[in-house]
KOLPA-904802 format. One record per residue (C-alpha): x, y, z. Coordinates in steps of 0.1 Angstrom, whole numbers, plus 5000, padded with zeros to 4 digits. Each point is the difference from the previous one (the first is absolute). Layout:
BEGIN
px|py|pz
X|Y|Z $
...
This chain:
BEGIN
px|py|pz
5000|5000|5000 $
5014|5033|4987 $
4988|5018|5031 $
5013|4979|5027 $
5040|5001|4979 $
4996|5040|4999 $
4988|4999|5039 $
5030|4982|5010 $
5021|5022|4987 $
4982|5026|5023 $
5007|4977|5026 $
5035|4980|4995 $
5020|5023|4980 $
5034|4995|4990 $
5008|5030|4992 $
4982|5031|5005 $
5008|5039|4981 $
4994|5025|5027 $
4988|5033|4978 $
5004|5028|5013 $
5019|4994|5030 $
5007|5023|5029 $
5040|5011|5011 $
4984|5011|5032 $
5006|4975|5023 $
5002|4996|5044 $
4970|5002|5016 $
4970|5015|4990 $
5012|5003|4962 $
4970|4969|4991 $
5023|4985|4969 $
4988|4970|4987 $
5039|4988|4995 $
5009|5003|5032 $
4971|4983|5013 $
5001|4971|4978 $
5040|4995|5011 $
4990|5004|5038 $
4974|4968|4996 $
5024|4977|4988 $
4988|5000|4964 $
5028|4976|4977 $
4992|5010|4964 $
5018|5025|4977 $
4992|5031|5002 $
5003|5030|4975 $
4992|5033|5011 $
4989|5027|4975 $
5009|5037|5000 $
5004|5030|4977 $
5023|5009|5021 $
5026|4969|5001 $
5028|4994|5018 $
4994|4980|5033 $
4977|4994|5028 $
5008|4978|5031 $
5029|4988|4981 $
4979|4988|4972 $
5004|5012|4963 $
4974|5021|4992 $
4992|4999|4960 $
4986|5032|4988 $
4974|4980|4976 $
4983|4972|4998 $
5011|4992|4967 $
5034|4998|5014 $
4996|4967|5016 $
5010|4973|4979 $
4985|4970|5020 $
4969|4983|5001 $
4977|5021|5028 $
4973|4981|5016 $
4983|5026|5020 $
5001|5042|4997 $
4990|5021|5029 $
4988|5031|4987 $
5005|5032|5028 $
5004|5030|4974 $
4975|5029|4998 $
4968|4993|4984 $
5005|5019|4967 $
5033|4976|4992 $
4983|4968|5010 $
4980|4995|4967 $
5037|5001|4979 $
5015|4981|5028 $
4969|4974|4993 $
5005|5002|4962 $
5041|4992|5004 $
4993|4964|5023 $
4979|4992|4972 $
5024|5006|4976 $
5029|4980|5021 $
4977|4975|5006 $
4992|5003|5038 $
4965|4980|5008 $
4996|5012|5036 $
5003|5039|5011 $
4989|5014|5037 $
4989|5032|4992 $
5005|5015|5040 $
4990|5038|4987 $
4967|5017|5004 $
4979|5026|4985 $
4985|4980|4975 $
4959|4990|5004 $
5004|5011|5032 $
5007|5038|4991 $
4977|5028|4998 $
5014|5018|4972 $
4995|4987|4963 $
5037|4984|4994 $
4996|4979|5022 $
4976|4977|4984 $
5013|5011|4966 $
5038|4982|5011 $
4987|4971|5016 $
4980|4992|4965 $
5030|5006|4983 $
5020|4973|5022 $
4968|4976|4990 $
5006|5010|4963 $
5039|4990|5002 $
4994|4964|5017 $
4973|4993|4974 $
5000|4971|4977 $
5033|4993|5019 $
5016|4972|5028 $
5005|5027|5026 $
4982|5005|5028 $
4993|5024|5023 $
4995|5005|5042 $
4990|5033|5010 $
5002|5030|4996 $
4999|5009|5036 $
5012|4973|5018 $
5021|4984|5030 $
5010|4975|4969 $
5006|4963|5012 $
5013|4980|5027 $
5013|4965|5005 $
5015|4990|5030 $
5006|4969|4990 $
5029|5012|4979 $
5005|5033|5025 $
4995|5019|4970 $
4974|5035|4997 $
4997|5034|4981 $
4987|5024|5028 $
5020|5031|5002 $
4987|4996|5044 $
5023|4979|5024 $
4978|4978|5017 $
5002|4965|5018 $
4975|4972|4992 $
5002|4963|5009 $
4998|4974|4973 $
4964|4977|5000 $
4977|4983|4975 $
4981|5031|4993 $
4996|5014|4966 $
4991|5034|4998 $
4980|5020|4973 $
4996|5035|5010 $
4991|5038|4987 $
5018|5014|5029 $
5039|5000|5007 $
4987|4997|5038 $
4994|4965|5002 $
5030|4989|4988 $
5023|5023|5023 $
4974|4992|5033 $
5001|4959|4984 $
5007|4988|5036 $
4974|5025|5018 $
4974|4994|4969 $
5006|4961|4988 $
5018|4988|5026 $
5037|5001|4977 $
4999|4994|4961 $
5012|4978|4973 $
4997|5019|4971 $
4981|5032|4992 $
4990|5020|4973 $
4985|5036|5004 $
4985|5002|4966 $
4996|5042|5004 $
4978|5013|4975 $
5000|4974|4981 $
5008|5009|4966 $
5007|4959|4988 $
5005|4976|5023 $
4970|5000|5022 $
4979|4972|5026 $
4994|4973|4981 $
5033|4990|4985 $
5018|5008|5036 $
4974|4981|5013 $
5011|4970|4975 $
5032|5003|5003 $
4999|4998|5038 $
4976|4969|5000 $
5031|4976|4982 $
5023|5015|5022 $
5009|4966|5024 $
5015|5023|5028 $
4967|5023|5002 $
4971|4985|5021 $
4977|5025|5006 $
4991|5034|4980 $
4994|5031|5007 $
4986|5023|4982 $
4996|5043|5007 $
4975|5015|4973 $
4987|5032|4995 $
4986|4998|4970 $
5000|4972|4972 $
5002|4997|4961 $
4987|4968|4984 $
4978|4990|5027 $
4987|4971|4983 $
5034|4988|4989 $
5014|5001|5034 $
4972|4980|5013 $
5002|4972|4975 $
5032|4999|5014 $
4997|5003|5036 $
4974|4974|4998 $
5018|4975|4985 $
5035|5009|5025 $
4974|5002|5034 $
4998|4959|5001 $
5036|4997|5002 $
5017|5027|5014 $
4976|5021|5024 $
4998|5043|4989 $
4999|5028|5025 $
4984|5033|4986 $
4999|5033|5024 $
4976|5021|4974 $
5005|5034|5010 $
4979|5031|4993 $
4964|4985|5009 $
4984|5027|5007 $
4962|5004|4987 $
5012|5033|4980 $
5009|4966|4978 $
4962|4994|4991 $
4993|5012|4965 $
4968|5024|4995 $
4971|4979|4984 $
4966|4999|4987 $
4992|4961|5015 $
5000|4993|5038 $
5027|4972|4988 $
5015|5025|4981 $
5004|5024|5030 $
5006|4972|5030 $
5032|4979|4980 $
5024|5025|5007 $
5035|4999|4995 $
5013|4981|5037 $
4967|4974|4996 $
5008|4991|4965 $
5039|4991|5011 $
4991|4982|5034 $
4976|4979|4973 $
5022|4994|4975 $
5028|4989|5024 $
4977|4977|5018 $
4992|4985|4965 $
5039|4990|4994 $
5005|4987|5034 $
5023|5027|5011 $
4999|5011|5032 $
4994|5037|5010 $
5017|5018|5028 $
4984|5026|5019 $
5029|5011|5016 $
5041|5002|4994 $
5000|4992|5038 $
4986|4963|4984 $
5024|4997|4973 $
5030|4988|5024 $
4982|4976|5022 $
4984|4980|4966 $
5028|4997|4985 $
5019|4978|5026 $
4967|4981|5006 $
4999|4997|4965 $
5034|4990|4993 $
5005|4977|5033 $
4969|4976|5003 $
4995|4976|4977 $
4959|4993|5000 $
4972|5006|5025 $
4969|4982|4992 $
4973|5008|5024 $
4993|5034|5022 $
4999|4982|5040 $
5024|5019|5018 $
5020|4983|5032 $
5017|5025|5023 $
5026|4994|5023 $
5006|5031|5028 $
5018|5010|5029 $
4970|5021|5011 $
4966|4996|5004 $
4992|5036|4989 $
5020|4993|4967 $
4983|4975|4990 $
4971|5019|4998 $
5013|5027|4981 $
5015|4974|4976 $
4959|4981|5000 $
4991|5036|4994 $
5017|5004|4971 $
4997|4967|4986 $
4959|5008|4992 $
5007|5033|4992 $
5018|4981|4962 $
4976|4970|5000 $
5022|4975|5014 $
4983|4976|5026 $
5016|4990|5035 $
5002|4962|5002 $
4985|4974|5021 $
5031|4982|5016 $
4994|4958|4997 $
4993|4980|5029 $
5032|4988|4996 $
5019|5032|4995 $
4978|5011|5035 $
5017|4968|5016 $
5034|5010|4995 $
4995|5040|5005 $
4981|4985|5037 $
5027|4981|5011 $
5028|5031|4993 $
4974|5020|5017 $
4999|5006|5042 $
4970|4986|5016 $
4980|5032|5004 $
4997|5008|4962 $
4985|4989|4967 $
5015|4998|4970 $
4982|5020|4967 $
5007|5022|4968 $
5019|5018|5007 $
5024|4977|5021 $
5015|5026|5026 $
5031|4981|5011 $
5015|5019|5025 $
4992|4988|5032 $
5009|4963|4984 $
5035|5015|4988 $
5007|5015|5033 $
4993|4965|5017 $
5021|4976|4970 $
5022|5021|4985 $
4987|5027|4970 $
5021|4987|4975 $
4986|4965|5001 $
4965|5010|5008 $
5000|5023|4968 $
5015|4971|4981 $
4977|4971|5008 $
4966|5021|4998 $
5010|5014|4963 $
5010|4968|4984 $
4970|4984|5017 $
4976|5026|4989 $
5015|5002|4966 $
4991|4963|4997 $
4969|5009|5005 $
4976|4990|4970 $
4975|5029|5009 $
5031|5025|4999 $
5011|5020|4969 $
5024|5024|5011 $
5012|5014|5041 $
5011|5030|5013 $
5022|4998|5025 $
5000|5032|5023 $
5037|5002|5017 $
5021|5025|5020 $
5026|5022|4987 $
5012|5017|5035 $
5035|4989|5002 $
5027|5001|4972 $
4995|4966|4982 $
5043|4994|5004 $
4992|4999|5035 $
4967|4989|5010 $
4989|4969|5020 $
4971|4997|4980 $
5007|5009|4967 $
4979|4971|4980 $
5009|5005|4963 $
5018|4973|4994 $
4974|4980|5016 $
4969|5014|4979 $
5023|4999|4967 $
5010|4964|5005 $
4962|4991|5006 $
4981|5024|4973 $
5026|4981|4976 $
4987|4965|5004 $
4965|5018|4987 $
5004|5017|4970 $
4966|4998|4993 $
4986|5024|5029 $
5014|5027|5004 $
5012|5016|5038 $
5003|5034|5005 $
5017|5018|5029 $
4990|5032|5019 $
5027|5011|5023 $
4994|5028|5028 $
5025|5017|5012 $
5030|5025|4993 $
5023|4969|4983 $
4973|4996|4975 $
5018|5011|4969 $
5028|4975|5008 $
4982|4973|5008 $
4978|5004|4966 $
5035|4999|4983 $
5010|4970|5015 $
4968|4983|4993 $
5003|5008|4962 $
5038|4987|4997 $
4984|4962|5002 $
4976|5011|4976 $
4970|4979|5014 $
4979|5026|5019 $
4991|5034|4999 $
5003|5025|5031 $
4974|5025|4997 $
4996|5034|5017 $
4964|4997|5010 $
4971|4973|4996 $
4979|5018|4980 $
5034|5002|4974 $
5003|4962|5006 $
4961|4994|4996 $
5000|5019|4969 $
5029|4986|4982 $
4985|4965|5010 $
4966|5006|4986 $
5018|5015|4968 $
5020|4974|4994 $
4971|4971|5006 $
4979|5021|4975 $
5032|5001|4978 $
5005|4958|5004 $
4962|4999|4994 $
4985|5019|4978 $
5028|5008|4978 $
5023|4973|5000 $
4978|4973|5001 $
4970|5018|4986 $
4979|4976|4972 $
5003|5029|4973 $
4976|4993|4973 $
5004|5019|4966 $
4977|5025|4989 $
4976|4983|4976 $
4972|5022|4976 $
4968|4992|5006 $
4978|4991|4974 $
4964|5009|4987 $
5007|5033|4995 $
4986|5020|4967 $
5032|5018|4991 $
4983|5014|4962 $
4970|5019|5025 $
5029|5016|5023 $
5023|5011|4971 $
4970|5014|4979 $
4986|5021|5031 $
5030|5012|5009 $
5013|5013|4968 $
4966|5015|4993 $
5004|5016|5033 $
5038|5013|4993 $
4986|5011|4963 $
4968|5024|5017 $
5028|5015|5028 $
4978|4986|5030 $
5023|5003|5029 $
4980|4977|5021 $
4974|4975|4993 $
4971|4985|5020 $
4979|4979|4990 $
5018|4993|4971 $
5023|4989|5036 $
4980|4969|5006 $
5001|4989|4970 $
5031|4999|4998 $
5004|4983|5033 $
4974|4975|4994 $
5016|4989|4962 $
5031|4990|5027 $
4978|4976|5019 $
4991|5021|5029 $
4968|4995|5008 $
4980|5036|4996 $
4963|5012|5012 $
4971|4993|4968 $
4997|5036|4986 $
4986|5019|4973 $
5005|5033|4980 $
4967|5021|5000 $
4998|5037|4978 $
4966|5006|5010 $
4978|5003|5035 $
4977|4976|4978 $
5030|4975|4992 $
5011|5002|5035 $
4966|4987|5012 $
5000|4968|4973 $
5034|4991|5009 $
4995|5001|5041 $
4966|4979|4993 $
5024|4976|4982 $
5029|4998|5027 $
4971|4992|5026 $
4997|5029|5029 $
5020|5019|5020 $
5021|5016|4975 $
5028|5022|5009 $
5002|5032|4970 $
5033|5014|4993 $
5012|5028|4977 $
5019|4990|4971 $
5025|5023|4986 $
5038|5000|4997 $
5000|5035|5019 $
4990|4992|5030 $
5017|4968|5019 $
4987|5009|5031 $
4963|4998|4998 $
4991|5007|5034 $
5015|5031|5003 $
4976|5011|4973 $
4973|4987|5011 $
5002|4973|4969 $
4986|4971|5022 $
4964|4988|5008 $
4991|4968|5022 $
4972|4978|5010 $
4978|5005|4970 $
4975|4972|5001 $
4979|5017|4974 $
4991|5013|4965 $
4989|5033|5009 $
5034|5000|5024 $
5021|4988|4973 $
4986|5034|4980 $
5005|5026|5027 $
5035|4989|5010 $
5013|5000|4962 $
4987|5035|5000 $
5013|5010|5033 $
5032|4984|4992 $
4999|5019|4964 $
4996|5033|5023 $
5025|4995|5026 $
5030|4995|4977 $
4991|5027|4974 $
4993|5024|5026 $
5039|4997|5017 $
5013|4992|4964 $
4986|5012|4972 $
5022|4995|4977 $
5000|4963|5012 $
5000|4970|4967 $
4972|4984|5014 $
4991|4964|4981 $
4974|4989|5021 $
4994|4984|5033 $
5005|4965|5011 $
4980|4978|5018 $
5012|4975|5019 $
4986|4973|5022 $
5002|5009|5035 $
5018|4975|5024 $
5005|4995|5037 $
5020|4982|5026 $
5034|4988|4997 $
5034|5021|5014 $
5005|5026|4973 $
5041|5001|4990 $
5018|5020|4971 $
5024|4989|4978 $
5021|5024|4980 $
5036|5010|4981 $
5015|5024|4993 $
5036|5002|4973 $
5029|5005|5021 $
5031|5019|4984 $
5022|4971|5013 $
4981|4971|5002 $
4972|5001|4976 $
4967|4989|5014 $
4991|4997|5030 $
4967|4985|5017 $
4985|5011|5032 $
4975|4981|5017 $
4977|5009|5035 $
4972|5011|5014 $
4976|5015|4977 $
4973|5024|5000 $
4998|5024|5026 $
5028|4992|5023 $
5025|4998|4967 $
5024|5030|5012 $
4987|5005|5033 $
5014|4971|5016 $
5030|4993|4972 $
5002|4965|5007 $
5013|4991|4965 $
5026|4974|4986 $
5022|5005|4965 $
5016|4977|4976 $
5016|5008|4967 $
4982|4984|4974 $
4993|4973|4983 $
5002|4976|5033 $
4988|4963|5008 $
4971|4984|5019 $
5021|4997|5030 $
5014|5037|5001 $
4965|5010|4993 $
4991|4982|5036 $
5030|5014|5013 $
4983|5037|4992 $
4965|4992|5017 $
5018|4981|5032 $
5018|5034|5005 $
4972|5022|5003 $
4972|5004|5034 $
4972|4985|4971 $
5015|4968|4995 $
4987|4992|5038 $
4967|5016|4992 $
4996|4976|4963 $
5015|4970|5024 $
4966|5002|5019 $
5006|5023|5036 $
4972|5005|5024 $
4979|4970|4983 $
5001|5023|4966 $
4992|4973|4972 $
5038|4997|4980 $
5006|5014|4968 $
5014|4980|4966 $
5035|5010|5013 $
5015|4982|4965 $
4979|5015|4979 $
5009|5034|5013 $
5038|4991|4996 $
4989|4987|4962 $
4987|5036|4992 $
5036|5014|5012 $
5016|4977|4980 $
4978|5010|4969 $
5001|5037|5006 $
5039|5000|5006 $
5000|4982|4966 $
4975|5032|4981 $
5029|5024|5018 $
5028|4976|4985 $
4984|4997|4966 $
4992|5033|4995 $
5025|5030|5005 $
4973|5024|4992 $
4983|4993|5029 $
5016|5025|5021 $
4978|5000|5033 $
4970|4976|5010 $
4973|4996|5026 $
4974|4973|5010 $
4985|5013|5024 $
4979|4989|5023 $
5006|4960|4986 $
4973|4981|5022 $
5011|4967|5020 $
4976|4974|5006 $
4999|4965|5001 $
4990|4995|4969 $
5022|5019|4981 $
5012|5035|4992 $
4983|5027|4987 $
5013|5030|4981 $
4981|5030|5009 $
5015|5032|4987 $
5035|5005|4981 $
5021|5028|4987 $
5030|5002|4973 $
5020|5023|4994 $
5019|5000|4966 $
C-alpha cells in the first residue's frame, strides 16, 4: 500500500533535510536540529540554509538542490511565502514525505494564507509526495527516539499511537496518553489526514491502542469505513473536541435542526465501534487498561479493600458505569469465613483488614484474590490497597503479591486503588510486571472497566451483519416525483412526502388529494369517518402554524366547512401561498407516536434520527443518530437507546408496539437518504406504534 510506504517514511526516516534550519541554538532558541540530536535520533541529517556554513558542527547546505543523496524525509520551517518553492523543489528531488512545521496557511485571516497553502496542494499533485501539516508539532516515534518538534520535552515510550490536531498531546504524551509510541500531529491537514494515520497505525505491531485528538474531520465516511474495519482488532480512542451546540446547523425539519454537529459525531463513532472520550483526564487511564488486560467477559465486579468505607465508594462507582457487584460462591464464602475472625462475615466487598492484622496482610491479600479470582461468578476485582509508606520500605507493600496472582488470570482483569502519599510509586511499580493497573480513584477504575467490557463485547466480539437493501421498493415512482419536483423549484414537498416514503415500503396513512369542498366530502365518505383535513401546498410545511389542519370530521357537511375554513386560514396568513388542494386523510388513534428523520451531513452524508414523536419531539430531545444506510440490528441499537423503547416494550401494562417493524422503517428510510442525494432533510413525524404495525402519519422533505 502506497500510503503506509510514504507513512513510514514520516515515521522511520533514514535521513531527514531540515529546511530552513535555525543557527540560534541554547535554550530557548526552539531548533528543530538541536532537538532532534538531544533525543538520540541516528539518521543522517542535512540541514538547509541560505545562509550556509555551519550549525552545531554540522554542514549547513545553502540549497536543497545541493544535497546529492537520496533524502527520505524534509522538514519544512521557512516563512510561509518560501514554502510553496520549497514544496515544488522536494518534488523535483524526489522527496515523498515533507513536515511542513510553518503556519499561516488555512488557519490565517488574511487572503495569502489560503492562496499558499492551495499552492502547496497544487505542487504535490499528480505526484508521490506527501504532505503533514502545515502547522504542526510533525511526528514522533520513540521507538527509534527520533521527533521534529522545535519544543524539548520528555515523554516515555508505550503502545499508544497518537493522531492529533494539536502539538499539545504529543509534548503532555505522559500527562495525556499515559507515554507514546508514535505520534503524528496532522496540523491543518493539507494531505495526510485521519484515515490513512489511522491505517498506518493499525499494522503497526508495537501500537496497541489508538488515540485519536479531532477537531474537525474531512472524509468522514472514508474514515469510518476504516475505523470500522481497524475497531475489531486494534481498539480507537477519539477525544472530539469543540461540541458545543453552536455546532447544530439552522434547519427547516425538527431532524434537521436537533442532528447537530456533536450528536451526528457521537453517532457515527458509536457506528464504527470507536470509543469516545469525554474527557483527556480519560485518555491515560484507558490506555493502560487497554493495552494491559487481555479480555473481560462479563460486568460482576469483586472487590478486595482495606476499608470498609472504601469499599463502598468503590460499590458506588461500580453502578454509576453499569458494572454489577458479584455474589461470592458458597465456596469462595468458605474460604473468605475461615480467613475471617469470629465476629465478622464475609461479602462484596471483602474488607480484609482485620483478617490481615490477625495472619499476616501479605498472605491474607494473596489467598482471598486468587480465591476470588477463581470464582466462576467473578469477571474482574478491584483491589483497594494502601500507599502510606515508601514501597522500598514498607512492611506491607503487596505488589508483588497481587502481580504474581492477577498473572495466573489473564482473563479477569484486577485493578488497584492505592491511598495514600506513595501512590504514584506504587502505581509504577504495579505497571513494571505489566499485569494490573493502579488507578487513581474507583470511579477511574470503574470506568476503564466498563469501557473496556463494552470494547471486548460489543466491538470485538460484536456479530456485525452487512448492510443489505431491502426490497419491494418502486424506485421508477421516487425518481419520477423527485425530478418533477427539482424541475417546478419546490423546495419542500408534502404529500408528495408520503409517497415517497410509502414507494420505500413504509407503511403510510390511506389518503387522498381533494381541490374542491365538494371533493373533500366524497373522498372522506370513502376513507370511512373521522378524517383528519390538511392543507396541501409546498409553501407551507408547517400546517399548524397556519391553521392548515382540521380533525374529527365524522361528516359531509364537516368535510365541506373544514375545506373552506382550511382554504381561509392559509390564504389569509399567505396569500401568495401555491395551494393544490387539501388532503384528507383517515384519522387514527392509539399507539406511541415517534419520528424518524435525516438530515445530509457535510462529513458523513446521511444521517437518521429516531425518537419520540409528536409533541414531545424537541421538548424532551430524547433522540438517537446513525449515519445511514444501517442494518436491522443497528436499527435496534437506535430504539434501545432512546426513553420510548421502554414505553414500545410495554411499561405500566401499555400493550407493546411491533418494535421490528419500527427498526424495518429505519432501515428503509436510511436507505431513501442513501439512494437519494437530493433528499437533503426528512421528517416522519408523528410515525404511530402499535402492535399491529406502524403507521405513517405526516412527512416532510426537503430537497
Amino acid at each position: 500500500m502506497a500510503q503506509q510506504i510514504n507513512l513510514d517514511l514520516f515515521v522511520n526516516p533514514l535521513s531527514i533535510a531540515l529546511i530552513g534550519a535555525s543557527s540560534h541554538t541554547g535554550p530557548g532558541a526552539l531548533n528543530v536540529l538541536e532537538q532532534m540530536l538531544s533525543t538520540g535520533y541516528k539518521g543522517r541529517i542535512y540541514p538547509v540554509n541560505p545562509r550556509g556554513g555551519t550549525i552545531l558542527d554540522m554542514l549547513v547546505y545553502r540549497s536543497l538542490m545541493e544535497i546529492e543523496e537520496q533524502v527520505d524525509l524534509a522538514v519544512v520551517a521557512t516563512p510561509r511565502t518560501e514554502v510553496p518553492t520549497v514544496i515544488r523543489q522536494c518534488v523535483s528531488k524526489g522527496i515523498r514525505a515533507v513536515v511542513i512545521i510553518t503556519q499561516g496557511f488555512s488557519d490565517a485571516n488574511d487572503e495569502d494564507g489560503p492562496r499558499l497553502h492551495q499552492e502547496i496542494m497544487d505542487a504535490i499533485a499528480g505526484t508521490p509526495t506527501r504532505v503533514v501539516g502545515p502547522n504542526t508539532l510533525g511526528l514522533i516515534n520513540n521507538f527509534i527516539n527520533f521527533n521534529t518538534s522545535f519544543i524539548e520535552f520528555d515523554t516515555k515510550p508505550a503502545p499508544v499511537g497518537l493522531i492529533c490536531q494539536s502539538g499539545i498531546f504529543i509534548n503532555a504524551a505522559d500527562d495525556f496518553s499515559a507515554g507514546i509510541g508514535i505520534g503524528i500531529d496532522i496540523g491543518n491537514t493539507a494531505d495526510i489526514g485521519f484515515t490513512e494515520c489511522l491505517e498506518y497505525l493499525a499494522e503497526h505491531q508495537q501500537i496497541k491502542v489508538i488515540n485519536i485528538h479531532m477537531e474537525g474531520l474531512r472524509n468522514g465516511r472514508e474514515f469510518l469505513e476504516a475505523a470500522r474495519r481497524i475497531t475489531r482488532h486494534k481498539p480507537i480512542l477519539v477525544l472530539k473536541t469543540g461540541s458545543s451546540e453552536e455546532g447544530a446547523r439552522a434547519a427547516s425539519s425538527h431532524s434537521g435542526s436537533m442532528a447537530g454537529e456533536d450528536s451526528v459525531f457521537s453517532a457515527a463513532f458509536t457506528q464504527s465501534g470507536i470509543i469516545r472520550v469525554d474527557s483527556p483526564n480519560h485518555l491515560a487511564g484507558l490506555n493502560q487498561t487497554l493495552a494491559t488486560y487481555r479480555e473481560m467477559r462479563g460486568k460482576r465486579i469483586g472487590v478486595i479493600t482495606i476499608s470498609g468505607g472504601a469499599g463502598i465508594i468503590a460499590v458506588d462507582a461500580a453502578g454509576k458505569y453499569g458494572l454489577e457487584i458479584a455474589r461470592f460462591s458458597p465456596d469462595t464464602m468458605e474460604a473468605l469465613n475461615s480467613m475471617y475472625p469470629d465476629w465478622m462475615h464475609p461479602g462484596n466487598p471483602a474488607d480484609i483488614w482485620p483478617a490481615g492484622m490477625a495472619r499476616g496482610y501479605r498472605g491474607v491479600i494473596n489467598s482471598a484474590l486468587d480465591k476470588i479470582l477463581s470464582d466462576e461468578a467473578i469477571d474482574a476485582v478491584l483491589c483497594v490497597t494502601t500507599a502510606y509508606l515508601d514501597p522500598d520500605c514498607d512492611p506491607h507493600n503487596v505488589v508483588g503479591v497481587i502481580n504474581e496472582v492477577a498473572a495466573r488470570y489473564p482473563q479477569k482483569p484486577t485493578a488497584i486503588w492505592t491511598i495514600g502519599p506513595y501512590r504514584i510509586k506504587y502505581a509504577a511499580q504495579y505497571a513494571k510486571a505489566g499485569s494490573v493497573v493502579a488507578y487513581g480513584s474507583p470511579d477511574e477504575a470503574m470506568y476503564c472497566l466498563a469501557q473496556l467490557f463494552h470494547y471486548q463485547s460489543s466491538v470485538k466480539n460484536a456479530n456485525c451483519s452487512a448492510y443489505l437493501a431491502p426490497e419491494n421498493i418502486d424506485h421508477k415512482l421516487v425518481r419520477s416525483t423527485l425530478e418533477s419536483s427539482l424541475n417546478a423549484g419546490l423546495p419542500t414537498l408534502n404529500e408528495e412526502a408520503l409517497d415517497i416514503i410509502e414507494a420505500y415500503g413504509i407503511p403510510v396513512v390511506r389518503r387522498s388529494l381533494a381541490k374542491s369542498p365538494e371533493e373533500a366530502a366524497r373522498q372522506a365518505e370513502m376513507l370511512g369517518y373521522p378524517v383528519v383535513m390538511k392543507i396541501a401546498s409546498p409553501d407551507v410545511p408547517h400546517k399548524s402554524d397556519l391553521g392548515g389542519i382540521k380533525l374529527n370530521i365524522s361528516s359531509p357537511d364537516d368535510a365541506v366547512a373544514a375545506y373552506n375554513e382550511i382554504m381561509e386560514n392559509v390564504l389569509a396568513r399567505l396569500s401568495n401561498a401555491r395551494i393544490n388542494g387539501v388532503l384528507v386523510q383517515c384519522q387514527v388513534s392509539g399507539g406511541t407516536e415517534v419520528i424518524l428523520g435525516g438530515k445530509r451531513d457535510p462529513q458523513f452524508g446521511p444521517v437518521l434520527l429516531y425518537g419520540l414523536g409528536g409533541i414531545f419531539t424537541e421538548l424532551m430531545g430524547d433522540v438517537s443518530f446513525r449515519v445511514a444506510p444501517i442494518t436491522s440490528a443497528e436499527a435496534l441499537e437506535m430504539i434501545r437507546e432512546t426513553r420510548s423503547y421502554k414505553i414500545l416494550s410495554g411499561a405500566r401494562g401499555r400493550e407493546p408496539g411491533d418494535i421490528e417493524g419500527l427498526a424495518d422503517c429505519l432501515v428503509r428510510l436510511g436507505t431513501l437518504l442513501h439512494d437519494h442525494p437530493e433528499i437533503a432533510e426528512v421528517d416522519i413525524n408523528p410515525l404511530l406504534v402499535t402492535a399491529k404495525g406502524c403507521l405513517t402519519v405526516d412527512a416532510l422533505i426537503v430537497l
